[in-house]
C-alpha positions in Angstrom: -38.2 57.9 -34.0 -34.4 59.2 -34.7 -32.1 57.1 -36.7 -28.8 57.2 -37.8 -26.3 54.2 -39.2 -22.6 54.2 -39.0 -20.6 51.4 -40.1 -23.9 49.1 -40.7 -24.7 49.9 -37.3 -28.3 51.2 -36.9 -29.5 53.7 -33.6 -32.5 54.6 -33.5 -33.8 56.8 -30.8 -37.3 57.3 -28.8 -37.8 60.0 -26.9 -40.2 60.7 -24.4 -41.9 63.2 -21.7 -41.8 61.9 -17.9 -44.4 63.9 -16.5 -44.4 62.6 -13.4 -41.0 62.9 -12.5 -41.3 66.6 -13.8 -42.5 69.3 -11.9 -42.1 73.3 -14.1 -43.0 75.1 -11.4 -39.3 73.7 -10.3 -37.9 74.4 -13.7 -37.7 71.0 -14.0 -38.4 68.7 -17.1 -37.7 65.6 -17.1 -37.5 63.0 -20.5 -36.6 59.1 -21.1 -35.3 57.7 -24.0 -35.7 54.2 -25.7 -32.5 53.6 -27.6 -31.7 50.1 -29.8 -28.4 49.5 -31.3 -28.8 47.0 -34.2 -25.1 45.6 -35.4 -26.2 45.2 -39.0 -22.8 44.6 -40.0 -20.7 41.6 -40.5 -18.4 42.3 -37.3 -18.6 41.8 -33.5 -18.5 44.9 -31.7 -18.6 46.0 -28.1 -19.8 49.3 -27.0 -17.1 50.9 -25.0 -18.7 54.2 -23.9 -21.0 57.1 -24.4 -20.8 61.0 -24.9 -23.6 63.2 -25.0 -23.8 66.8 -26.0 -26.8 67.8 -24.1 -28.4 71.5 -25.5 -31.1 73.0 -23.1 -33.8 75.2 -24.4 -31.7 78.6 -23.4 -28.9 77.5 -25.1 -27.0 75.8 -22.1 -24.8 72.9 -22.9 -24.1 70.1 -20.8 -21.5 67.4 -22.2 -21.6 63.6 -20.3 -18.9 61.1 -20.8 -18.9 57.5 -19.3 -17.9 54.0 -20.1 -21.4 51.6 -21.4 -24.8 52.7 -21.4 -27.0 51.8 -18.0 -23.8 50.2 -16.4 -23.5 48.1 -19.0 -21.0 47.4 -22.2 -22.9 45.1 -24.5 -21.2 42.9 -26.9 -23.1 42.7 -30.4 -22.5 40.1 -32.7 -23.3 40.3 -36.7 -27.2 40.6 -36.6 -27.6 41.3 -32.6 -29.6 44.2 -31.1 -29.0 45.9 -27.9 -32.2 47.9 -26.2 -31.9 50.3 -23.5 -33.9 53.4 -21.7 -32.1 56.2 -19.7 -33.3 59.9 -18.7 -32.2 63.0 -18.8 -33.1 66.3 -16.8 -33.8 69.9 -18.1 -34.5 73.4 -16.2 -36.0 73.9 -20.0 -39.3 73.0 -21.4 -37.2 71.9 -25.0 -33.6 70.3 -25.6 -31.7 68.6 -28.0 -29.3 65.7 -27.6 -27.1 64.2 -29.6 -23.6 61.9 -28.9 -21.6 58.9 -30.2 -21.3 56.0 -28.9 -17.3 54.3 -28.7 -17.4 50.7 -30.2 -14.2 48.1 -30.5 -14.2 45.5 -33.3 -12.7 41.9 -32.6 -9.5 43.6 -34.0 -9.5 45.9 -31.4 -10.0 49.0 -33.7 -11.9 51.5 -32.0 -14.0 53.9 -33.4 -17.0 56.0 -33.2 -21.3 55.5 -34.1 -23.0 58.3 -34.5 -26.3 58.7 -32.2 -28.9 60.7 -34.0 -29.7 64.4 -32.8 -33.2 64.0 -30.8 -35.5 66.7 -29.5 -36.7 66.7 -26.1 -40.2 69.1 -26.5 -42.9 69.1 -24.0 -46.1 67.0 -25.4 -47.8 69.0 -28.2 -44.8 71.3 -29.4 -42.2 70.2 -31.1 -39.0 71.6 -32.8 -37.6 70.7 -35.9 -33.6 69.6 -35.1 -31.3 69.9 -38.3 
């Protein structure tokens, strides 16, 4: 589990190995990830959009911007929690992700959460991410 808090609010970050949507022979890897935003703070926030900087095991990177999470923009009031799972694709056995999520306040301040850097490594190897 990966975990970062920004403003009170808490992501934490499970990822995990689809083998059977992979197929290396293909160069292709494929993970999911189980994210949950917990609004800890004393605000209402809505989660505007996501951006991802996306770092394959060659050194590739691949950046991914886009308005909510899962088509969705969840609105999280003082003490809510917001769950989701997405995927992502690799021609790498290993990757790292990490990204921000956009939030608005009920003030309609905008501003940024971090989402923790996560490693992507196939079952029984694992990297250390700084």
């Amino acid at each position: 589990m990966y975990r970062a808090v920004t403003r009170n609010i808490e992501v934490l970050v499970r990822p995990f190995y689809l083998e059977d949507r992979s197929d290396p022979s293909e160069n292709r890897y494929v993970w999911g990830y189980h994210v949950t935003i917990d609004n800890q703070s004393d605000e209402f926030v809505q989660l505007l959009s996501r951006y991802w900087h996306i770092t394959d095991g060659a050194g590739r990177v691949e950046e991914v911007r886009g308005a909510g999470v899962v088509g969705d923009q969840p609105e999280l009031n003082p003490g809510d929690s917001y769950q989701y799972t997405s995927g992502c694709p690799l021609p790498t056995p290993s990757g790292i992700m990490v990204g921000h999520y956009t939030m608005r306040n009920a003030r309609g301040e905008t501003f940024n959460i971090a989402i923790p850097a996560f490693s992507l490594d196939l079952p029984g190897t694992r990297r250390t991410v700084n």
